[in-house]
C-alpha positions in Angstrom: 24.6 84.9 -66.1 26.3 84.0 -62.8 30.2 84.6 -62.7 30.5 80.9 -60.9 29.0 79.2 -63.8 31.1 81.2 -66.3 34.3 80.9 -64.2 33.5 77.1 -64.4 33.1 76.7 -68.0 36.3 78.7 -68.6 38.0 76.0 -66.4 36.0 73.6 -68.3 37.3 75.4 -71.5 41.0 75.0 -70.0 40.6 71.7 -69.2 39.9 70.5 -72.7 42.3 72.4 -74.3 45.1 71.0 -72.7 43.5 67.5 -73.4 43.8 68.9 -76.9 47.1 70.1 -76.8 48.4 66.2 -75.9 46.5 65.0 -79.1 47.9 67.8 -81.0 51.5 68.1 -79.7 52.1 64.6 -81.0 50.3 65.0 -84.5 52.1 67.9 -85.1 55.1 66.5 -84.0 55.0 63.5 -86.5 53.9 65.9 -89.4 56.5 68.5 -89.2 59.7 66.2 -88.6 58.5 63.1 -90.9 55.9 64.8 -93.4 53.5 62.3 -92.5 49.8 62.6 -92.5 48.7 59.5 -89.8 44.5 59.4 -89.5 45.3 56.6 -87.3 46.5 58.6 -84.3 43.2 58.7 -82.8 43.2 55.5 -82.5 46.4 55.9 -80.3 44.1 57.6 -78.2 41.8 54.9 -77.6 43.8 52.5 -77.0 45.5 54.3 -74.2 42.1 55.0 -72.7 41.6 51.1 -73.2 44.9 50.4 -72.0 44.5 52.1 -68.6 40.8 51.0 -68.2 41.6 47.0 -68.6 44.5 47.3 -66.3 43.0 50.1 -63.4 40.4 47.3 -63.2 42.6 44.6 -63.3 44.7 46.5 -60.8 42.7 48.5 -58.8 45.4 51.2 -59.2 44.5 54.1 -61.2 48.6 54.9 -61.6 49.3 51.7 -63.1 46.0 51.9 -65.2 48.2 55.4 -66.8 51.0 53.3 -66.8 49.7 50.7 -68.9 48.1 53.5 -71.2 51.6 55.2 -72.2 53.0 51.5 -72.5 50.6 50.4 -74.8 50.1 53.2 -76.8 54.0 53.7 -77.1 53.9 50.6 -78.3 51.6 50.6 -80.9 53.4 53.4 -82.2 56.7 52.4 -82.5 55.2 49.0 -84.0 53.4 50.7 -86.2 56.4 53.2 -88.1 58.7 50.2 -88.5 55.9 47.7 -90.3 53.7 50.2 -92.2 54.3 53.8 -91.5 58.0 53.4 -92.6 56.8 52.4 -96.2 55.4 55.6 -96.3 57.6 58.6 -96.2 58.3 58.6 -99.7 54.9 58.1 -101.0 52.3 60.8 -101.6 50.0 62.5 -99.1 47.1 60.4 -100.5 48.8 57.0 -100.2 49.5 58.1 -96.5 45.6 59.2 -95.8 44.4 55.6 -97.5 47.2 53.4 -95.4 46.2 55.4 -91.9 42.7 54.7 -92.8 43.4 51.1 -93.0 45.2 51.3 -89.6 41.9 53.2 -87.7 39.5 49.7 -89.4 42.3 47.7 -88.5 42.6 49.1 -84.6 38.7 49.4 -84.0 37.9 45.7 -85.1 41.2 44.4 -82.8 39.9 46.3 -80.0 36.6 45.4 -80.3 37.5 41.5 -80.8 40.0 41.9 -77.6 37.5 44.2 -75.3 34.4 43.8 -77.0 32.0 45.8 -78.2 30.4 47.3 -74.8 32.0 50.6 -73.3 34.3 49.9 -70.6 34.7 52.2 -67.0 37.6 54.3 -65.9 36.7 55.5 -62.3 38.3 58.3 -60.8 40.9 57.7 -58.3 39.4 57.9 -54.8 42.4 61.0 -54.0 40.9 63.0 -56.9 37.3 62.6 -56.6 35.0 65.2 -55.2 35.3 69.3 -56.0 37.7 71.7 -54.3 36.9 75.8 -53.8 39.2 77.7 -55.5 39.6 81.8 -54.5 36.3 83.5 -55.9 34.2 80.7 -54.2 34.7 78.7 -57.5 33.3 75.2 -56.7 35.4 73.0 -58.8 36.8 69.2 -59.9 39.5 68.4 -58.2 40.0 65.6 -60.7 39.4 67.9 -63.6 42.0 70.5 -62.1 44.0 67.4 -62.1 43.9 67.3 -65.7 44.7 71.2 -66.2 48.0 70.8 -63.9 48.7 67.7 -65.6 48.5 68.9 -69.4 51.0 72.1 -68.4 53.3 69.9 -67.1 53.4 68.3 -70.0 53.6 71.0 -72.3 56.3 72.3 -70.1 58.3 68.9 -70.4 57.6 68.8 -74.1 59.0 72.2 -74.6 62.3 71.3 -72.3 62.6 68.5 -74.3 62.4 70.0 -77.6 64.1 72.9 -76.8 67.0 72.0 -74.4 67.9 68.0 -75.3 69.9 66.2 -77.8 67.0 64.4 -78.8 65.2 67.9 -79.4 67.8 69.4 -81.8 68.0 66.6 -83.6 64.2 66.7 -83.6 64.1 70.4 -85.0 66.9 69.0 -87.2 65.2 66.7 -88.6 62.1 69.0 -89.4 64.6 71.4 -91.2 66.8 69.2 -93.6 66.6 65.2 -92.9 68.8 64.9 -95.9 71.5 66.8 -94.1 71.2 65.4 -90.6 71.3 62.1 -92.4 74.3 63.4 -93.2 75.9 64.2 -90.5 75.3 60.5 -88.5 71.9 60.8 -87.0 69.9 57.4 -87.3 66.9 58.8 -89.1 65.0 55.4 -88.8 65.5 55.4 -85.2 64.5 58.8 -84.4 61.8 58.5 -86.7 60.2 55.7 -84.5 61.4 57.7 -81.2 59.3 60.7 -82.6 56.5 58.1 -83.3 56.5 56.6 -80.3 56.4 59.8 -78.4 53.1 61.2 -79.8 51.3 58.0 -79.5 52.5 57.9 -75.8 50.9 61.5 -75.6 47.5 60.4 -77.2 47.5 57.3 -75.0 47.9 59.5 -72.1 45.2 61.8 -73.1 42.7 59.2 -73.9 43.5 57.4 -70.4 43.3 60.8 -68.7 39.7 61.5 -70.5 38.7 57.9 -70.3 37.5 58.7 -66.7 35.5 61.3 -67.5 33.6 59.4 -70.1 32.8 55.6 -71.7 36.0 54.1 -73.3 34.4 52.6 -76.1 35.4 51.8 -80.0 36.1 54.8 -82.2 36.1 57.3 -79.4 39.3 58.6 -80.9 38.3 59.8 -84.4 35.9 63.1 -83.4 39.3 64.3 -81.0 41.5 63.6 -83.8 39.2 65.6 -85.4 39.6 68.5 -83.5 43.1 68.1 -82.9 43.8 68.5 -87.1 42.0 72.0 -86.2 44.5 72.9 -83.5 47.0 72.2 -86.0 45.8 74.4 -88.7 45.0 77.2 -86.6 48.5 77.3 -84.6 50.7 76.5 -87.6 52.5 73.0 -88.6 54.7 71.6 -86.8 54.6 74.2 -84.1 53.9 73.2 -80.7 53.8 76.2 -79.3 51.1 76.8 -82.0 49.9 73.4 -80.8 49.4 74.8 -77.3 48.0 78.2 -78.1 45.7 76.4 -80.4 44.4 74.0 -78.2 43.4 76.6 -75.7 41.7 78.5 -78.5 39.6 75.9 -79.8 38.9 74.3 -76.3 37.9 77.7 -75.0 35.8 78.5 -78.2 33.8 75.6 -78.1 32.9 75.6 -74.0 32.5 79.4 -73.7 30.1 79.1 -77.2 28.3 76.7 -76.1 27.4 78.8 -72.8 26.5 81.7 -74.5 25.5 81.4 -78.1 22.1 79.7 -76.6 21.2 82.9 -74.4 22.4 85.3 -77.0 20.0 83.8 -79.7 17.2 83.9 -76.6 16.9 88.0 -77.4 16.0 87.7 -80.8 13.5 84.3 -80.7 11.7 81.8 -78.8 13.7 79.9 -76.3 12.9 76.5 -77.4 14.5 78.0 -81.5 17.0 80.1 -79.8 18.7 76.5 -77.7 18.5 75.1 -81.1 19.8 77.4 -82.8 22.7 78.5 -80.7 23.9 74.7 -80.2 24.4 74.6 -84.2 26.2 77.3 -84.3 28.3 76.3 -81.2 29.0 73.8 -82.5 30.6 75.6 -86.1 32.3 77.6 -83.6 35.3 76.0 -83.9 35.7 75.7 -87.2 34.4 79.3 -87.6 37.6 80.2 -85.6 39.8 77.7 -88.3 38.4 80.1 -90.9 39.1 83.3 -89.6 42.5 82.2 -88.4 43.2 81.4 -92.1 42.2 84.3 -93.9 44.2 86.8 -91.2 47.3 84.2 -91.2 47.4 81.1 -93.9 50.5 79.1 -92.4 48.4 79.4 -88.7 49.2 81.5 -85.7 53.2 80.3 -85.3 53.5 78.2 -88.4 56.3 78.8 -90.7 56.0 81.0 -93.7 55.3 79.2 -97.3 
């Protein structure tokens, strides 16, 4: 197999991983400070990617198309802890999964009644378009490199943030004892909808940032959130550094599978049997990875001890 194409797909890999890690990061971050379980994050995701492609087309400005996507998303976050998600901290897990449900019908019928029910276009900024060569000869996105850069930046924000702010400790706090950081003065409610706020402005940006690499249509959030409940559970609970490692796991996994699975199954049958075949199981990959993960580690990679 040519090193090019593999190098490729490992960026590729990269790439979605970090894409990943901004779904995750913020899912992980609402689950491990308010003990919430929110299905509806996903559809965070899409409406940042419809966000940004209504107002980059509205615009003609792919910056304020991001813009719009971190606004909106934002938002909708913060709207949504104070009205419903606020009603839910003392409830059961199951209540939560059933109100967050609600929230994902609710989203994908408003933005279909707003936008419609055709997929709408993000293009690629004129600046980013095209492929650079990287060392190696590596023939590569320079949009999709964009997206590597810009996810790490992220990450390294998010982990200044939590690490080295008030807002941070107050954040790890908060995951430790609420009762006692209560306690001492903190405004629970109101970091509750900061925290809120923040991952749905995370999702917003990742759907934005994929919506120009794909249609932005209705319920294009639910297979990443999908995915990003696997990061979770394989880097541990309200880690983000397991978050990180995670995402890079899984994204890697499923490109570099999906490369070779096909060709390995091509010794042992026909070509035609051996695509099929080594697509399935590319696509269990993943969650062949959450499995093993599991059994070596229960709490994940970096999540706490039970």
């Amino acid at each position: 197999m040519p090193y090019l194409l593999i190098a490729e797909q490992l960026l590729n890999g990269i790439q979605f991983g970090v894409m990943l890690f901004l779904m995750a990061a913020g899912l992980t971050l609402v689950f491990g400070v308010m003990g919430l379980i929110n299905l509806a994050h996903g559809s965070l995701f899409m409406i940042g990617a419809f966000a940004a492609a209504w107002a980059s087309a509205a615009s003609g400005s792919f910056t304020v198309g991001l813009i719009a996507a971190l606004a909106a998303a934002a938002a909708a976050g913060a709207l949504v802890e104070v009205v419903v998600i606020r009603r839910l901290y003392a409830r059961d897990h199951l209540d939560q999964v059933l109100a967050t449900f609600a929230l994902i019908l609710v989203f994908s019928e408003g933005t279909r009644w707003i936008f419609g029910s055709f997929p709408l276009y993000l293009n690629i900024p004129e600046a980013l378009s095209g492929s650079i060569t990287l060392p190696g000869g590596i023939r590569y996105s320079l949009y999709r490199l964009t997206l590597i850069g810009v996810g790490l930046l992220v990450a390294l924000g998010l982990y200044l943030l939590i690490a080295h702010t008030r807002l941070g400790i107050q954040v790890r706090a908060g995951e430790s004892d609420r009762e006692m950081i209560a306690a001492l003065g903190v405004d629970i409610s109101k970091l509750y909808t900061v925290v809120f706020a923040l991952g749905a402005a995370l999702a917003g940006l990742a759907g934005a940032l994929v919506g120009a690499i794909q249609s932005v249509q209705v319920g294009m959030g639910e297979p990443v959130l999908i995915l990003a409940f696997v990061v979770i559970v394989i880097g541990g609970i309200g880690s983000i550094k397991g978050a990180f490692v995670g995402a890079l796991l899984v994204g890697l996994t499923d490109t570099v599978g999906g490369l070779f699975l096909p060709s390995l199954f091509e010794l042992f049958m026909e070509p035609s049997a051996a695509a099929s075949a080594g697509s399935a199981l590319a696509s269990m990959s993943i969650y062949i990875l959450m499995a093993v993960v599991l059994i070596i580690k229960p709490s994940g990679l970096f999540g706490a001890k039970p």
